[in-house]
C-alpha positions in Angstrom: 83.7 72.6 60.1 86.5 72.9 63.1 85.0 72.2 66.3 86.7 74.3 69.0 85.7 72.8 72.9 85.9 75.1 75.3 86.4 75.8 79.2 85.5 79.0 81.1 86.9 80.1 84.4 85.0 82.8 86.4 81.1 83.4 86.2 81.1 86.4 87.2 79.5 89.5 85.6 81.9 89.5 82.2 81.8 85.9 82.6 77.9 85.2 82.4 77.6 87.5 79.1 80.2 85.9 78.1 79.0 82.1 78.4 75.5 84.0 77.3 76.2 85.7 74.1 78.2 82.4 73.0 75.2 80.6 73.9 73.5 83.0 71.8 75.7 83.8 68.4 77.7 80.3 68.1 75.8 79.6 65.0 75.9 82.9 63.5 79.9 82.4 64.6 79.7 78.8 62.9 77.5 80.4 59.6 80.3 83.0 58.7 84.0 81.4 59.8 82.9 77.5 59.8 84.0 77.1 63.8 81.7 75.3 66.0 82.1 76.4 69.3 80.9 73.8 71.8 81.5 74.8 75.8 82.4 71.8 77.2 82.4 72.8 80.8 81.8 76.0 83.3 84.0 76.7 86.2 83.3 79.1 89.8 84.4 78.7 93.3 80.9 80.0 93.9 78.6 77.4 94.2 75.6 79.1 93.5 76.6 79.9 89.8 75.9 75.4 89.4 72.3 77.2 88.5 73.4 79.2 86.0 75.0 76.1 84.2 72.2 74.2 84.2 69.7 77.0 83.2 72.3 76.4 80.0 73.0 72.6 80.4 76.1 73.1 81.0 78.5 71.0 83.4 79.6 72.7 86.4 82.7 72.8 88.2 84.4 74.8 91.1 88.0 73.2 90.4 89.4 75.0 87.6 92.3 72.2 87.2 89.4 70.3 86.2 88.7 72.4 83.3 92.4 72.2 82.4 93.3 68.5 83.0 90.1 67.9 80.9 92.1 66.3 77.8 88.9 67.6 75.3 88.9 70.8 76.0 90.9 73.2 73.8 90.7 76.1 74.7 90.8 77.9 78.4 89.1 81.0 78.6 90.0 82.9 81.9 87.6 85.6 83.0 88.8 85.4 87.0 90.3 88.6 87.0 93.2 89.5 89.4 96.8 88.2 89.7 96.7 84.9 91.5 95.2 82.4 91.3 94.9 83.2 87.9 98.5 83.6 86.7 98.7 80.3 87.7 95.9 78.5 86.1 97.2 80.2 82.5 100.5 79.1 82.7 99.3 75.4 83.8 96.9 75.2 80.8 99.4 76.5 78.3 102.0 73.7 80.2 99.0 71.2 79.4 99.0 72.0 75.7 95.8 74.1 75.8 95.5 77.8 74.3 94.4 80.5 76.3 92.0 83.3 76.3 91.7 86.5 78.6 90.4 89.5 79.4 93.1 90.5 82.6 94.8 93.5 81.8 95.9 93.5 85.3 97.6 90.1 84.9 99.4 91.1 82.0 100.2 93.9 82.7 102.3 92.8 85.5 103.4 89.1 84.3 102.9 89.6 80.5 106.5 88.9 80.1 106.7 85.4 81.9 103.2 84.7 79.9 103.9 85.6 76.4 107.7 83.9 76.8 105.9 80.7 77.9 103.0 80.6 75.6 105.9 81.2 72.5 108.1 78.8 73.7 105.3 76.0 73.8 103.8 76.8 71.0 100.5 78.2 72.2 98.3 80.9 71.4 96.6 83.1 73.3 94.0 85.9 73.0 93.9 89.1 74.2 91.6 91.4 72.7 89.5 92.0 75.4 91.9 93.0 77.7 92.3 96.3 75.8 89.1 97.7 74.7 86.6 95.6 74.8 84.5 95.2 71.6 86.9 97.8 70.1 89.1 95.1 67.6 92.4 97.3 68.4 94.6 94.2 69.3 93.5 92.3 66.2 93.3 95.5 64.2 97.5 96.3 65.2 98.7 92.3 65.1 96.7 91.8 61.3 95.7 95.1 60.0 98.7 97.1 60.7 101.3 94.2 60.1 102.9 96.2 57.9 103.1 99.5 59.5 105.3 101.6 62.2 103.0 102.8 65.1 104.9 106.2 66.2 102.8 107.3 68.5 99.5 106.0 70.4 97.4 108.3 72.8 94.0 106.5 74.0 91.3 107.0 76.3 90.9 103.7 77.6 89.0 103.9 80.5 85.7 104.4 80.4 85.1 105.4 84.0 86.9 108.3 83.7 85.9 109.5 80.4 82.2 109.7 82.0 83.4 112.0 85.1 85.1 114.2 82.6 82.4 114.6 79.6 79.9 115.0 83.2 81.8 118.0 85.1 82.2 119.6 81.1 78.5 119.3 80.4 76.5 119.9 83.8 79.1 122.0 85.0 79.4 119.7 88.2 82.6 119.2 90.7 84.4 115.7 90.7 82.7 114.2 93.8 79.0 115.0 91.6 80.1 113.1 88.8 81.8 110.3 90.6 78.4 109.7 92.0 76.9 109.8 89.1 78.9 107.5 87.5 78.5 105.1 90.6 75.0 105.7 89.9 75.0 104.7 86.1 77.2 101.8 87.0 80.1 102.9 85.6 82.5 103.2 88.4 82.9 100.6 91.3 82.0 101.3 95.0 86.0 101.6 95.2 87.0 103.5 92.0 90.8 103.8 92.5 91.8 101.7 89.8 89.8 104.3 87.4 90.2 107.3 88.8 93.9 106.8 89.3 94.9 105.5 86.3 95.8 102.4 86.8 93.4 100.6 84.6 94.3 102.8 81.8 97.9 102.1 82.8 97.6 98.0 82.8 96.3 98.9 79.0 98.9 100.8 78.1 101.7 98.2 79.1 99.6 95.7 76.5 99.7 98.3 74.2 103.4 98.6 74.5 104.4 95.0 74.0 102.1 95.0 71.0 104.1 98.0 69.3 106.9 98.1 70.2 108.3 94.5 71.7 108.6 96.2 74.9 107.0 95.0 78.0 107.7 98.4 81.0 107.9 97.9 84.5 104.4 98.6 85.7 105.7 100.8 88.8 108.2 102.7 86.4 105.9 104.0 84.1 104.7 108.0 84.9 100.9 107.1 85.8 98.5 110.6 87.0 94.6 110.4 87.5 92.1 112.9 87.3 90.8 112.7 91.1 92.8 116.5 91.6 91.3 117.6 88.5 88.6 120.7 89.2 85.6 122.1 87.3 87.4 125.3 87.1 90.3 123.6 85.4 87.4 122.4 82.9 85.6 126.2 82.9 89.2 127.4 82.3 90.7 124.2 79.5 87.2 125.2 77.7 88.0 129.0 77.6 91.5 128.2 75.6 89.9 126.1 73.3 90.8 123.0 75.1 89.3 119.6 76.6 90.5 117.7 79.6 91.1 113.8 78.8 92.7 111.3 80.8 95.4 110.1 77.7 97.2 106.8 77.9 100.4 107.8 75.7 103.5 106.3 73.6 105.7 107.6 71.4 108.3 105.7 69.8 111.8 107.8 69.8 115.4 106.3 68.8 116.4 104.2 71.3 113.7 105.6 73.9 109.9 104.7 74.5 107.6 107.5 76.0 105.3 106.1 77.8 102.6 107.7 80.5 98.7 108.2 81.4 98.2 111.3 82.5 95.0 114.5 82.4 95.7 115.9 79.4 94.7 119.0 77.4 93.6 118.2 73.8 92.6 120.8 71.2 88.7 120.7 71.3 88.8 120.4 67.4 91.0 117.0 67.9 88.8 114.1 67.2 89.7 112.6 70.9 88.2 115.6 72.4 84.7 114.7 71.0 84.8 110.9 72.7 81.9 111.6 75.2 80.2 109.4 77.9 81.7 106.1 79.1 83.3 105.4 75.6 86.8 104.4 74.6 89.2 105.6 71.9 92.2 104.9 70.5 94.7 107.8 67.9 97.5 105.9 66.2 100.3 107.8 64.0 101.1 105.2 61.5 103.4 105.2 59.0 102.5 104.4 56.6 99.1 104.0 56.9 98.7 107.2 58.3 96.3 108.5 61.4 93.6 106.3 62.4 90.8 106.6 65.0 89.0 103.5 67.0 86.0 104.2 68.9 83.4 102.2 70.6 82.1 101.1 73.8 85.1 99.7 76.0 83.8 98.0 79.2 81.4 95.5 80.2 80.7 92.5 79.8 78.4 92.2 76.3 81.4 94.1 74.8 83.9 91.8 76.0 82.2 89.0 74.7 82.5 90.1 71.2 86.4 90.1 71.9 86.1 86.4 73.1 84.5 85.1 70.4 86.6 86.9 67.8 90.1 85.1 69.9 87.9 82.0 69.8 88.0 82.2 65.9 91.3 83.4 65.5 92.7 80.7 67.2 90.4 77.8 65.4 91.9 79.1 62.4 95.2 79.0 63.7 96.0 82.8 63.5 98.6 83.8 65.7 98.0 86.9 67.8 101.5 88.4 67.1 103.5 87.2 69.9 106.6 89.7 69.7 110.1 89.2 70.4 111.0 91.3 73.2 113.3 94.5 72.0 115.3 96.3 74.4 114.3 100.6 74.4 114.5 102.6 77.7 112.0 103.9 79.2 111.8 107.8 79.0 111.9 109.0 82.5 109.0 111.6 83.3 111.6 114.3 84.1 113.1 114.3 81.1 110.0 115.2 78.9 109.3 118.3 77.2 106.2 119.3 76.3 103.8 122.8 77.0 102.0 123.2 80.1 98.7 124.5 81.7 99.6 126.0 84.8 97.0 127.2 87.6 97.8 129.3 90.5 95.6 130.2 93.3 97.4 133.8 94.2 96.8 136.5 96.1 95.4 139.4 94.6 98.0 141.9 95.1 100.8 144.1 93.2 103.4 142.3 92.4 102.3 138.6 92.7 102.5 138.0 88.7 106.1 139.0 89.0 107.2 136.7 91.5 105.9 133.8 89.8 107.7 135.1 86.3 111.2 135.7 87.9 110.7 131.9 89.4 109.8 130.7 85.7 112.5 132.5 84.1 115.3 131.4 86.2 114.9 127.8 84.9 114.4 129.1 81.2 110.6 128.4 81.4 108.9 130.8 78.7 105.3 132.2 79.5 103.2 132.1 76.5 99.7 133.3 78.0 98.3 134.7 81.3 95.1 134.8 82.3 93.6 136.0 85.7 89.7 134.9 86.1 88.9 137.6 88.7 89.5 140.1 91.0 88.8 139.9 94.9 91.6 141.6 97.1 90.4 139.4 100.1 90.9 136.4 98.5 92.9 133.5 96.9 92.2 134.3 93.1 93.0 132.2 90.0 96.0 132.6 87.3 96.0 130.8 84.3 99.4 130.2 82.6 100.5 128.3 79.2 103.8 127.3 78.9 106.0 127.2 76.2 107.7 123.8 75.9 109.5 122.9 78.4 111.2 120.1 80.6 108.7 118.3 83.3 111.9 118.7 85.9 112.2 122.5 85.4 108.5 123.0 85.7 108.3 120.6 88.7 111.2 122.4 90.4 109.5 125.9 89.6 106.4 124.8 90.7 107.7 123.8 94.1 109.2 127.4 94.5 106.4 128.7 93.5 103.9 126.9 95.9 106.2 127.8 98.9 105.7 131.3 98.3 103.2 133.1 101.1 100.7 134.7 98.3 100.0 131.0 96.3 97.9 129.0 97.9 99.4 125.4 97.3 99.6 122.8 95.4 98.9 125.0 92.1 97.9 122.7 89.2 99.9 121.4 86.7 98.4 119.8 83.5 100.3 118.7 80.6 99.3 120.0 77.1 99.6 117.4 73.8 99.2 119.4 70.4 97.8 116.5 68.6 
């Protein structure tokens, strides 16, 4: 039996199911991979959280460093969240010879690179798998699974949050302000939910994502990032009426000597398998070679799902199992502009002779092919809807056209622009 002593940082909500469902499966955990896992101390700048500890006889500190200058514990886990203090604590336990486990996308997102250098250089292992996820196994399934195999392309919905307000406008036919509330409501989305609803969690994923399939770790600002807070029921009345579904995609796709990478609303073909991924859930599409195209689906968030990550990094690293710690590789990043790809266009226009073939002559000029029009109504005293598709084409020409476009006196600006993946 290989006892594994542990420390955990942060008692907050992922960190109390966390020191819970250990509490509660260590023995199934000890039954079916012979680790004992024994927590040998509990760490929160909040006093109050003493309580929990000893409702689970645990010690209690509020000085992480005592958790990590403890010489029998082995194994840091570091559920703080955010960028400092808690950079700092993982680098000083990996310094002290400890391995690490986390759950901050955030953090390694932005300082993966200093992280991952240190922790190979010393030696150490650390665990990631619920930074991406949650109880989906994607990191462990890519690292172990898909050892063997070339991941071309990725495109996941990885935020939950977002997934919620989409699947919620689609099926009550509600506006974006309805189903943010409703996900507030449900518990789903924070009293500030800019971090979902911009993208930026799903963006801090897809960085991860990156380094573990490519060796590549982006500059967090460089990388093309979009939400869905501009996105309209109408757009989801009219993405339904072409046979599509609006998803908020966290993309890659591996080129020579380029790395596409982006999170972005996106128009999937409603027969895709993504297009079906309803409520808060997460999923991830790889195109493997050769293993082919694989789906991952399950709940993403939260903090009973994340503790099924833990444990499985507590395991891996008690049987000394490396969570592929990649040699850096040097691709550039694919600048947005430079991508070519079909489009769903909306206008608000005028309805009036003429209007249609404006618009066109703008297109045309920059070589931009129309392959559909649509126009949802007639009301000659009002702003009415066209709907274009696009034939591929590059994101600078659109964005250039687009501008035109919306400085015209019969388009009611900004028109909407989202990009179309034929998956």
């Amino acid at each position: 039996m290989i006892v594994k002593k542990i420390g955990i940082i942060g008692l907050g909500k992922v960190g109390q199911a966390v020191l819970e469902s250990l509490k509660k499966y260590s023995s199934l955990v000890a039954r079916r991979s012979a680790v004992k896992i024994e927590i040998k101390k509990v760490c929160d700048i909040a006093a109050g959280k003493k309580k929990l500890a000893s409702k689970f006889s645990l010690d209690f500190s509020s000085d992480p460093f005592e958790l990590i200058r403890d010489p029998e514990i082995d194994i840091i886990i570091e559920l703080i969240g955010g960028l400092e203090p808690a950079r700092k604590l993982i680098i000083e336990s990996l310094r002290r010879g400890k391995d690490v486990i986390t759950a901050n996308k955030a953090l390694l997102a932005c300082s993966g690179k200093e992280i991952f250098s240190l922790a190979r250089g010393l030696g150490r292992r650390l665990g990631f798998e619920a930074s991406v996820c949650g109880a989906i196994p994607i990191i462990k399934s890519i690292s172990e699974g898909l050892v063997g195999c070339e991941v071309r392309k990725i495109y996941g919905i990885l935020n939950g949050t977002t997934n919620y307000i989409l699947y919620k406008m689609a099926k009550e036919n509600i506006d974006f302000s309805s189903a943010l509330k409703s996900a507030q409501k449900e518990g789903y989305a924070e009293r500030d939910p800019r971090l979902d609803i911009e993208g930026t969690d799903a963006l801090h994923k897809l960085c991860i994502l990156s380094y573990l399939c490519y060796g590549v770790w982006p500059e967090f600002k460089k990388v093309y990032s979009q939400g869905i807070s501009k996105i309209s029921l109408l757009d989801i009345v009219c993405a339904k009426d072409l046979h599509y579904r609006i998803k908020l995609l966290a993309i890659a796709k591996k080129e020579k000597g380029f790395l596409d990478l982006r999170v972005q609303p996106t128009l999937v073909p409603i027969e895709h398998p993504l297009a079906s991924i309803s409520s808060a859930y997460n999923a991830v599409y790889l195109d493997t070679q050769p293993a082919g195209e694989l789906l991952f689906y399950g709940e993403g968030a939260g903090g009973v799902a994340t503790s099924s990550a833990v444990m499985s990094d507590i395991v891996s690293i008690a049987s000394s199992k490396q969570n592929l710690i990649r040699r850096e590789e040097k691709v550039v990043i694919k600048n947005i502009e430079n991508i070519k790809g079909r489009y769903y266009i909306r206008f608000m226009a005028c309805d009036r002779p003429g209007v249609l073939a404006d618009i066109s002559k703008i297109l045309s000029a920059r070589n931009i092919s129309i392959a559909s029009v649509t126009q949802k109504e007639r009301n000659k005293e009002k702003f009415v809807p066209i709907i274009m598709i696009i034939h591929e084409a590059r994101e600078k020409s659109i964005r250039e056209a687009i501008s035109e476009i919306d400085r015209l006196k019969v388009i009611k600006s900004p028109s909407q622009i989202i990009r179309i993946e034929d998956l």
